[in-house]
Each structure stands twice: as C-alpha cells, then as structure tokens.
C-alpha positions as CSV (number, residue, x, y, z in Angstrom):
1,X,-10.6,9.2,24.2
2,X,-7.1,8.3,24.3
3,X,-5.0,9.7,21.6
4,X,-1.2,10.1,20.9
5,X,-0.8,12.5,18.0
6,X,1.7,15.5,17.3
7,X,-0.3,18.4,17.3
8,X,-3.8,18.4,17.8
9,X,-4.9,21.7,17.0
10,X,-4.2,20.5,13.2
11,X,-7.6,18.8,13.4
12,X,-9.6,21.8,11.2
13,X,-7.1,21.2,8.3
14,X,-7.2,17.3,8.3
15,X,-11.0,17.4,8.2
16,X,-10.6,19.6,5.0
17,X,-8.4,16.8,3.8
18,X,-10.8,14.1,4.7
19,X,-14.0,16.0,3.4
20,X,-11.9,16.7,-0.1
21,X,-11.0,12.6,0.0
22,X,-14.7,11.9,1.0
23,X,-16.2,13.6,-2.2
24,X,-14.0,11.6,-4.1
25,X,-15.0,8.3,-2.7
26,X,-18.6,7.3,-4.0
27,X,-18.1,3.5,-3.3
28,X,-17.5,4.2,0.1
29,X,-19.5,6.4,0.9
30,X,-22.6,4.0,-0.4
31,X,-21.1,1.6,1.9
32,X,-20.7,4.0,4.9
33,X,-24.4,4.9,4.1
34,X,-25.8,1.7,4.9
35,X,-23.0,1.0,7.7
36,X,-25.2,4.0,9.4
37,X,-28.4,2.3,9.3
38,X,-27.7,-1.4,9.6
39,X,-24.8,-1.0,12.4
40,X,-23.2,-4.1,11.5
41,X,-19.5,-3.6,13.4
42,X,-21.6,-2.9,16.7
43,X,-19.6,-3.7,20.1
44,X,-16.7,-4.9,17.7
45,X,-13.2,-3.5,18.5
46,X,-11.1,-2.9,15.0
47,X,-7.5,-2.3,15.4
48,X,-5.9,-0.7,11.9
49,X,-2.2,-0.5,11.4
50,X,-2.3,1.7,8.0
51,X,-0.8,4.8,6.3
52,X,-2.8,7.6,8.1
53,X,-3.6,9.8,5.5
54,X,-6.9,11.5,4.3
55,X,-8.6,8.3,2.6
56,X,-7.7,5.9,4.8
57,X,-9.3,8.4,7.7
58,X,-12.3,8.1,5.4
59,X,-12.0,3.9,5.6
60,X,-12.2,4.6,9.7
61,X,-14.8,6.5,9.9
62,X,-16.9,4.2,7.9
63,X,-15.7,1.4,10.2
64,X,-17.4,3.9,13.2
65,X,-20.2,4.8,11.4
66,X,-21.1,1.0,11.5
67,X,-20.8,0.6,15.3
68,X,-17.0,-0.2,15.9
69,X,-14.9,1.3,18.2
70,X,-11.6,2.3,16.5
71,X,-7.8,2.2,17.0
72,X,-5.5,3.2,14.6
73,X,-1.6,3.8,13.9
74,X,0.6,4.3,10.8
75,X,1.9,1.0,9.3
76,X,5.5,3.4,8.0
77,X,7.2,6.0,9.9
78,X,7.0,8.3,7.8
79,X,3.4,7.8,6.2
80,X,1.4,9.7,9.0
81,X,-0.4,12.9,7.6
82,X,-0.1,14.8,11.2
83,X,-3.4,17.2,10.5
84,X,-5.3,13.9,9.8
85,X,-3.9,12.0,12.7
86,X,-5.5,14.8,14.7
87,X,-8.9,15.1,12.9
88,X,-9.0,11.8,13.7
89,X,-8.6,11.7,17.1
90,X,-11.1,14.8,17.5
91,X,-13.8,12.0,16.1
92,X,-13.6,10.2,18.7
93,X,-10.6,7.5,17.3
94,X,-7.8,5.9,19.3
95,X,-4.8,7.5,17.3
96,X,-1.5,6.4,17.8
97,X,0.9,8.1,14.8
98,X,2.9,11.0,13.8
99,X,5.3,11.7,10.9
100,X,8.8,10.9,12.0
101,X,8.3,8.1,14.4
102,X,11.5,6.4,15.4
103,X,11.4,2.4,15.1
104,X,11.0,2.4,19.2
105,X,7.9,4.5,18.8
106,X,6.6,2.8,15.9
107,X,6.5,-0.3,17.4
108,X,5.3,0.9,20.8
109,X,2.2,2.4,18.8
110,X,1.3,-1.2,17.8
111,X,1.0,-2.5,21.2
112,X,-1.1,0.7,22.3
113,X,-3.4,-0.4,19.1
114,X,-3.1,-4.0,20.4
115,X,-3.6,-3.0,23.6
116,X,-7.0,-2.1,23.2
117,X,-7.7,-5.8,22.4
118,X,-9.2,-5.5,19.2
119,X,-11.5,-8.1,17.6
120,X,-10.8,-7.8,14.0
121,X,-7.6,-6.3,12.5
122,X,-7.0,-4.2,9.5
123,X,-3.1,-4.5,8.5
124,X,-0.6,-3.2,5.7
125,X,2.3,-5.3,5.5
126,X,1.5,-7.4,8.4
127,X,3.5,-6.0,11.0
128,X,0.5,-5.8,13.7
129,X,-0.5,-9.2,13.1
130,X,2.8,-10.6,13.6
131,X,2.9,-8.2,17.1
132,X,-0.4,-9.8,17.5
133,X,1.2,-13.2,17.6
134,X,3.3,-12.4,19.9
135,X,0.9,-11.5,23.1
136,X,-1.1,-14.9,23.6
137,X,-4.5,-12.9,24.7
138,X,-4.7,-11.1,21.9
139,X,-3.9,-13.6,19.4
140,X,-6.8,-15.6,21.2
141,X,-9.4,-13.0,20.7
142,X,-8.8,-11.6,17.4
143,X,-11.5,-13.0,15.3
144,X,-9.5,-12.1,11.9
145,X,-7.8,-9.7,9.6
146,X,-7.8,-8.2,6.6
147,X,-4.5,-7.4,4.8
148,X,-4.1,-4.9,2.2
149,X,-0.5,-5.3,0.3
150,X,1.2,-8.2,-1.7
151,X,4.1,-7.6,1.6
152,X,2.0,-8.2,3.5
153,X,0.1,-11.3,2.2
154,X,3.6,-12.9,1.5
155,X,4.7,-13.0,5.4
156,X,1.1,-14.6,6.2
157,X,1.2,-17.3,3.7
158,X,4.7,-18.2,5.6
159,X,3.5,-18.2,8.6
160,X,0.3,-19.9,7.7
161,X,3.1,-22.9,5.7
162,X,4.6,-23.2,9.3
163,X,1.3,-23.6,10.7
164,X,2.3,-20.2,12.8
165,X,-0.9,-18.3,11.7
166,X,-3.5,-18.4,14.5
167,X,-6.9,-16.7,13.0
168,X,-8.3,-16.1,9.5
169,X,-6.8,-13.5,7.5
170,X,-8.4,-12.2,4.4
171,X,-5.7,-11.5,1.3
172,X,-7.7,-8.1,0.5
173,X,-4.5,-7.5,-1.9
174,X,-4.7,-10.7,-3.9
175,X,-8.7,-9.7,-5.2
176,X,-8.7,-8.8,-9.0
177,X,-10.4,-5.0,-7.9
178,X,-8.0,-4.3,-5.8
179,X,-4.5,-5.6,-7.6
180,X,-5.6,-4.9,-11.2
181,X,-6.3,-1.5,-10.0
182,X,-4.5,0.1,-6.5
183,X,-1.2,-2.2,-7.0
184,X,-1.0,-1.2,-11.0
185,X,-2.3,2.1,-11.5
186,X,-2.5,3.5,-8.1
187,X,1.2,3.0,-7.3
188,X,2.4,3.9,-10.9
189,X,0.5,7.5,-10.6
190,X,1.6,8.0,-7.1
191,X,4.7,7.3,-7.7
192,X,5.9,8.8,-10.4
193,X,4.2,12.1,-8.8
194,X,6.1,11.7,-5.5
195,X,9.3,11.4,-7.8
196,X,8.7,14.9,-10.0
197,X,7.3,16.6,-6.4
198,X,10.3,16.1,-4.1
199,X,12.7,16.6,-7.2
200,X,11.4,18.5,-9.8
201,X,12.9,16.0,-12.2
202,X,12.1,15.7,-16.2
203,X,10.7,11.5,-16.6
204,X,10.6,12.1,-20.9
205,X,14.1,10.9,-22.4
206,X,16.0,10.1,-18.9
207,X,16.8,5.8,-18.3
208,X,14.2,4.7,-16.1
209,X,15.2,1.2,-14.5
210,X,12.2,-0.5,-13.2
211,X,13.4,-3.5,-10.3
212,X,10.8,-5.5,-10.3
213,X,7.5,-6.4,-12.7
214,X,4.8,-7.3,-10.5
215,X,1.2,-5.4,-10.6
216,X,3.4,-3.0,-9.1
217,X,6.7,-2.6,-11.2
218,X,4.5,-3.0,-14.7
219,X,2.3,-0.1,-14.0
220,X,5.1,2.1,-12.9
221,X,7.0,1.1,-16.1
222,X,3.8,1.3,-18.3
223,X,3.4,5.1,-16.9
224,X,7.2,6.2,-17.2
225,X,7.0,4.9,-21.2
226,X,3.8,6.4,-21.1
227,X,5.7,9.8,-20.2
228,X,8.4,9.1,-22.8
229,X,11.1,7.5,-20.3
230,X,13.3,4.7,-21.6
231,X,12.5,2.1,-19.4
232,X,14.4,-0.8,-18.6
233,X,13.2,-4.0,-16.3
234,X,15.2,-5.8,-13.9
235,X,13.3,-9.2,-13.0
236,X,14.8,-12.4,-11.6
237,X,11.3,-14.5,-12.9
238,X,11.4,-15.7,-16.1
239,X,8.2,-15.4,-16.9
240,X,7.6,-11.9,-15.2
241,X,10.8,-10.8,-17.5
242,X,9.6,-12.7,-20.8
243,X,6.2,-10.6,-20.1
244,X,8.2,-7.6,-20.0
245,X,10.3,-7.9,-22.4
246,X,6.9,-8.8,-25.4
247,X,5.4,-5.9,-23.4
248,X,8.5,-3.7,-25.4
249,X,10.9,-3.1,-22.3
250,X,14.2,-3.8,-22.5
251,X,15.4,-6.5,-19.4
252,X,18.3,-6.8,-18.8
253,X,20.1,-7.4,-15.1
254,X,21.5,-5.0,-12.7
255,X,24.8,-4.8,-13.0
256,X,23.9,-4.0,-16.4
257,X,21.0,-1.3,-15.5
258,X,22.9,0.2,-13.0
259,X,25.6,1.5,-15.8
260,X,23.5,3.3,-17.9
261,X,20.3,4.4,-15.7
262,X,18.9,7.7,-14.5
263,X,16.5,6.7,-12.3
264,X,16.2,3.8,-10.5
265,X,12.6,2.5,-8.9
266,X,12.3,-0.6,-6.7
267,X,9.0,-2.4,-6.3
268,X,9.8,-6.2,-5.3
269,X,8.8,-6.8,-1.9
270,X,12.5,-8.2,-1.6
271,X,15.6,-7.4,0.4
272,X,18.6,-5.5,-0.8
273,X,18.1,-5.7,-4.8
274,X,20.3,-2.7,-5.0
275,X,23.6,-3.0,-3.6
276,X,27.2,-1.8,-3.5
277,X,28.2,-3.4,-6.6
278,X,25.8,-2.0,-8.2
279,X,25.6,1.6,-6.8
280,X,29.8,1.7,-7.9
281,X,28.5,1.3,-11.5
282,X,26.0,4.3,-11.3
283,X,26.6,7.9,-12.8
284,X,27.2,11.3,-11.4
285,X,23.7,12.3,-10.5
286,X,21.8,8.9,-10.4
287,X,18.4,9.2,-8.2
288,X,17.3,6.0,-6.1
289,X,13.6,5.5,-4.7
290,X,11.5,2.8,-3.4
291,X,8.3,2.0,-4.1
292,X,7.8,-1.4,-2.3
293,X,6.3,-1.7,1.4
294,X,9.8,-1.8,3.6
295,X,12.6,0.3,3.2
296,X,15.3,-2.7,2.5
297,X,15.3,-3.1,-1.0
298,X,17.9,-0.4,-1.5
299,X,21.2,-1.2,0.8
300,X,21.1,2.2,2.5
301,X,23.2,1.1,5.2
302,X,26.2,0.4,2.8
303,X,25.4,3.7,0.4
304,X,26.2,5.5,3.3
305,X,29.5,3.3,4.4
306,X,31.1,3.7,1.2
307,X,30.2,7.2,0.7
308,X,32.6,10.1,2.4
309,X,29.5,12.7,2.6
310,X,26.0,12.6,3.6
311,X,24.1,15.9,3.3
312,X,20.1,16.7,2.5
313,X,19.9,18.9,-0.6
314,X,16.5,19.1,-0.9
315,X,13.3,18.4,2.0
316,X,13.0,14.7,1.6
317,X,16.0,14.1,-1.1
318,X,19.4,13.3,0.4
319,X,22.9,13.5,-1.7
320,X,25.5,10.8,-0.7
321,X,28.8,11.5,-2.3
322,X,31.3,8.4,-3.3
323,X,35.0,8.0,-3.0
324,X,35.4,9.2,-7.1
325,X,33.4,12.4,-6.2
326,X,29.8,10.7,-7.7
327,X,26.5,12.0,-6.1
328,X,23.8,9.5,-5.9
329,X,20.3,10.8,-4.5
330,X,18.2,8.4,-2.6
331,X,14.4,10.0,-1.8
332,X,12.7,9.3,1.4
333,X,15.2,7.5,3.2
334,X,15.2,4.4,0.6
335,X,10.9,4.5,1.7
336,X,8.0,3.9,0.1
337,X,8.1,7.0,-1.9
338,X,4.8,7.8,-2.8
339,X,3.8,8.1,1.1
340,X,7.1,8.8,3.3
341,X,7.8,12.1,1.5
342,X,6.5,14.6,3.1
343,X,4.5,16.1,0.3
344,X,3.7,13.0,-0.9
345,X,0.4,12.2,-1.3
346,X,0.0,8.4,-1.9
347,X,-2.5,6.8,-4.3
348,X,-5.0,9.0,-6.1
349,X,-8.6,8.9,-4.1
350,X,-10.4,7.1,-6.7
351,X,-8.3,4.5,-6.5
352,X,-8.8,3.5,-3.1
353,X,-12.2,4.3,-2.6
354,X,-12.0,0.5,-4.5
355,X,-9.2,-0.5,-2.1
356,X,-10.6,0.6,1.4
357,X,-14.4,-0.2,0.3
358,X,-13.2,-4.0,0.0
359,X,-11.5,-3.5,3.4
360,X,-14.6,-2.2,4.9
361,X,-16.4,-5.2,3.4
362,X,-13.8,-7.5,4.2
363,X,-14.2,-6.3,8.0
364,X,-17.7,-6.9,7.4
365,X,-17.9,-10.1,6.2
366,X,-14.8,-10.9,9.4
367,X,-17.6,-10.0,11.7
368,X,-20.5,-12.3,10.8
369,X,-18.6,-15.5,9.2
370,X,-14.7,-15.0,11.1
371,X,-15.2,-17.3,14.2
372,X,-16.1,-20.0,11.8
373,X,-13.2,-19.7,9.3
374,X,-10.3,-21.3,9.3
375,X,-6.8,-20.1,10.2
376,X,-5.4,-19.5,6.7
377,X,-4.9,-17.3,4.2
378,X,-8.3,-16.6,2.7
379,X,-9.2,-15.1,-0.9
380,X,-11.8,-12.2,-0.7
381,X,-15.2,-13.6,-1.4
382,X,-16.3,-13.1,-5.1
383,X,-19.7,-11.3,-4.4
384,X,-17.4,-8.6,-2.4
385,X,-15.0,-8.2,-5.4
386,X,-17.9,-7.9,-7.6
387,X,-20.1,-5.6,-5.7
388,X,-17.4,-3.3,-5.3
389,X,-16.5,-3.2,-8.9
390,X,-20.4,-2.5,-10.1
391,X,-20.5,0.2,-7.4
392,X,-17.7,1.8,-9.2
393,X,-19.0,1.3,-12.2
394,X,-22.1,2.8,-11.5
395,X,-20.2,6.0,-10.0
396,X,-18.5,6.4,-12.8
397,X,-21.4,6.0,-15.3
398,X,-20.7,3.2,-17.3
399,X,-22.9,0.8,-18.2
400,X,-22.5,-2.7,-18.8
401,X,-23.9,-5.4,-20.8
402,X,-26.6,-7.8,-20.2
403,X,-25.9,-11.4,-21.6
404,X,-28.9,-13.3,-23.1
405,X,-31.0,-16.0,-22.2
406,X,-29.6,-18.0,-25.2
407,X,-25.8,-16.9,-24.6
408,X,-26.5,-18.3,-20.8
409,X,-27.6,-21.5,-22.3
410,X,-25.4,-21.7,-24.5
411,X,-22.3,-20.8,-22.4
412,X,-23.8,-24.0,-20.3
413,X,-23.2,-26.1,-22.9
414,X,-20.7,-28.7,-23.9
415,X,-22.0,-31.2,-26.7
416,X,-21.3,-28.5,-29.6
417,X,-19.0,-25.6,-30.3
418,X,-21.5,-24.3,-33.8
C-alpha cells in the first residue's frame, strides 16, 4: 500500500496511541462493532483530509473495518502526529502527512488523496473538497462529503449560494452533538492546555481577551473564568456580544483589549482580527495564539515586518521584538494551537468519540442515500444526532427519563393549556 509518511518505524508507538484513544472511545467502538459484521462502506473509496492524530486514526480504521478502502492526509501542517501517520500506514491505509509539511507539500498530499478517486469525502475546513472541484473527474464521482468544522461549513454554504457546489455535503459541524459539545468544550479544554504546555504560563489573575464568541470563543472564555482569568470578549455581532456581556464578560473592542490584555485567543473563523494597530498597543510580554481553523486571524506577516527580531525562545513559542524593545510571543506560528504545537494534543478523546462517531455515520448514511441527495449543504439527519447522543449516554451511565402516555397526549394537544 502506498504511503508517504516521515518515519515509518514509529508505527509501534502510534498504535499505543491509537489503542489508549480506542479505550476511550465507547461510541465508536459500538459503531466499529457493527461496521465489522454488516460491511456497509464495502468497495467504497473514502478520502479524509483531517488532523492525523490518535482519535482520528481510530475514525479510519472504523471506516476499514466497514469495508472501505482508505486515504488519508492532514487537513494543517502542522497537525500530523508522525508515529500515527505511520501506524496507519502499517494497517494497510493510504497515508499522505507528516508534521512540518510546507504549503507545496500539503497541497500535493490532497491530490495524492484525490488521486485515488475517492467516492465519499471526509473534510476539515474544506480544503479537499474545494481541490476536489477543481479536477472535473473527481468532482463527477464523489458521491458526497461530510465536513467536520464551522470553517469549513462556511466556505460550502458560499459555494453552494453561487451554485459552485457539485455533490451533497453533510454539515457534520452544525449538529447539536457535535457543536454543543467538540466546538464548546472540546476546543476550550484543548486549548487552554496547549497554552499552559508550550508556555508554562499561570491562566488565574492574567487578562484573557477572547476574539470571538461563537461555540468556540464562549467555551474558551467559560474555562479561562472558570480558571480565575479576567476575561474579556471581542465580538463584532451584536447579539453574540449582548450574550457575552449577560453571560458576565466584559466586551469591549480591540483597540481597547489589546491595551490592557495578557493573553490573547482568537476563535472567529475570520481574517486578520488582530493587526498592527493593535499589536502597537500591546505590553511587554503579551502572548498571541489561535484557536480557529486557518492561521490568518492573527497578521503574522506584519508582526514580523514591524518587528527588528525574530527568535524561538521556547519549542513551538516564538518572541518577536518591536521597535520600543516590546516582546510579543505568538505560539504555533499564529496556528490552531491546540493541534500545531508539537506537544499538543487536540480535543480530549471523549469528546470526539461524539465527533468522529457522527462522521462515521454521516459516511454511512453518504453511502446508501448520497447519489440521491441534492447538491447542498445538508443538516445531519436527526436519528444520527440522536443515536449518537444515547450511545454516549449509555457509556457514560446515565439514565434518562421516560415521558408518559398522558404527557405524550397531552404535549399533542392544543385546545387547552390546564
């Protein structure tokens, strides 16, 4: 099997790393239980463009264990766990990815996934079905996709408004278990935990400025007050920033934030929300991470233009130094921070065991009802959503309660409110 990885004699310790993510993963593994007997992906090509890390090796090898033959790269540079890549390709999967791919290489690895000429594609932040669209053969045999961040889902639903999207997609972010859970919590633990990691940093009394208050940016500023940060929100929606603001964050904008804060977190999906006028307000010592999908919401092109030294202090932490002798220290590059750093770990494994197990569905559900969808944007189907959320449930040992006949009936009925 044809493989590009950068070492593969790390394969013994990614499969320790998948087995550890494995045990943690109940939903899946119910799902990859009866993948194995009803073969359901059988003779179908899957093409994955995702962070390839432990759990998501878990997602692939489900995807296997139900018949399909799998191709798979990393959907960031910098997100590619190297021993998993190469435990991967040992099981017989099509890897393409290695920390440290240059943008050449990481688009070259798309094509080698595309190449393949996959049937149904798994994406994060759309970047492999926009390749897709771009070689007419493939984008006339894919018979859909699944999409697994808000990104992501935002570049489909433009092209699918310019009538540019050419097969079903299925918005596996947009479904209540996966956003209420992965986008809030999930983030908001990993990222806060890739932020102490790679700088050993205090979070309790520093100015934590929160850009952004999507699923994303409220659980990140939920956890930092949580860890006695004073957090502060920077939203350009007025409802987003009245929420905040009820929700006992300050708001403020970031001209202002950027004079007083400590850390600064971006999580808007948006280009450039931190910029030269407001990096020239920060303090001495001011750290800068992202947390959104692309690495353009902090201007790191002008950081290091008006800055007269660039040097790495610390493994994935670099100091840029300004003309008045201020250090600012971006992490990761200005990349998603809970998965570019190198000891980064990404979301915690309960977490997407909900995430990956809608995917797998999703993929599913692609295979036996995709050549008759339309090409649009399409919600997750409710009974998936559902099923994945008692299957956790029932892992984690809660119970839930049964209505009534008479509360049915009565939840039927309109004539009288007594």
């Amino acid at each position: 099997m044809e493989y590009r990885v950068k070492d593969i004699r790390l394969a013994p310790k990614g499969r320790m790393m998948i087995e550890w993510a494995k045990r943690h993963m109940p939903v899946l593994e119910e799902i990859r239980k009866e993948f194995s007997r009803s073969k359901p992906l059988k003779g179908l090509r899957i093409g994955a463009a995702l962070h390839t890390e432990a759990k998501t090796a878990v997602l692939i090898l489900t995807l296997k264990m139900g018949g399909a033959e799998v191709a798979v790269t990393s959907c960031n540079p910098l997100s590619t766990r190297d021993e998993v890549a190469a435990a991967l390709a040992k099981e017989g999967v099509r890897v393409y990815a290695w920390r440290g791919e240059s943008e050449r290489d990481y688009y070259t690895n798309l094509r080698r996934v595309l190449n393949m000429e996959p049937d149904i594609l798994i994406d994060d932040g759309a970047d492999l079905v926009s390749e897709a669209h771009h070689i007419p053969r493939i984008v006339e045999r894919v018979i859909g996709a699944c999409e697994e961040t808000t990104t992501g889902v935002n570049r489909l639903r433009i092209m699918e408004s310019r009538g540019e999207l050419k097969f079903p997609v299925i918005a596996v972010n947009d479904s209540p278990a996966k956003r209420f859970f992965d986008n809030r919590f999930g983030t908001a633990e990993s990222t806060l935990q890739a932020l102490m990691g790679l700088t050993n940093t205090l979070i309790a009394g520093k100015n934590v400025v929160v850009v952004g208050y999507g699923f994303v940016g409220r659980g990140i500023a939920s956890r930092a007050k949580g860890m006695g940060a004073i957090v502060t929100v920077v939203e350009t929606d007025p409802i987003k920033a009245l929420e905040a603001s009820m929700e006992g964050f300050k708001v403020t904008t970031m001209t202002e934030a950027a004079k007083y804060g400590d850390i600064f977190i971006t999580a808007t999906g948006s280009f450039h929300v931190i910029r030269e006028e407001h990096m020239k307000l920060m303090h001495d010592g001011a750290i800068l991470c992202n947390s959104g999908h692309f690495d353009v919401e902090i201007d790191v092109e002008t950081l290091s233009r008006i800055s007269t030294r660039r040097k790495r202090v610390l493994e994935d932490v670099e100091e840029f130094e300004l003309k008045d002798g201020k250090r600012l220290y971006l992490l990761t590059e200005g990349r998603l921070v809970n998965l570019a750093g190198k000891r980064s770990l990404g979301h915690p494994m309960e977490i997407m065991d909900m995430s990956f197990s809608l995917q797998a569905l999703g993929v599913e559900y692609l295979a036996k009802h995709g050549r008759r969808m339309e090409a649009k944007v399409h919600e997750v189907p409710d009974t998936i959503d559902r099923r994945v959320a008692e299957l956790k449930l029932r892992a984690l040992g809660i119970k839930l309660e049964r209505q009534t006949a008479e509360q049915r009936e009565y939840l039927k009925s309109w004539e009288r409110g007594t």
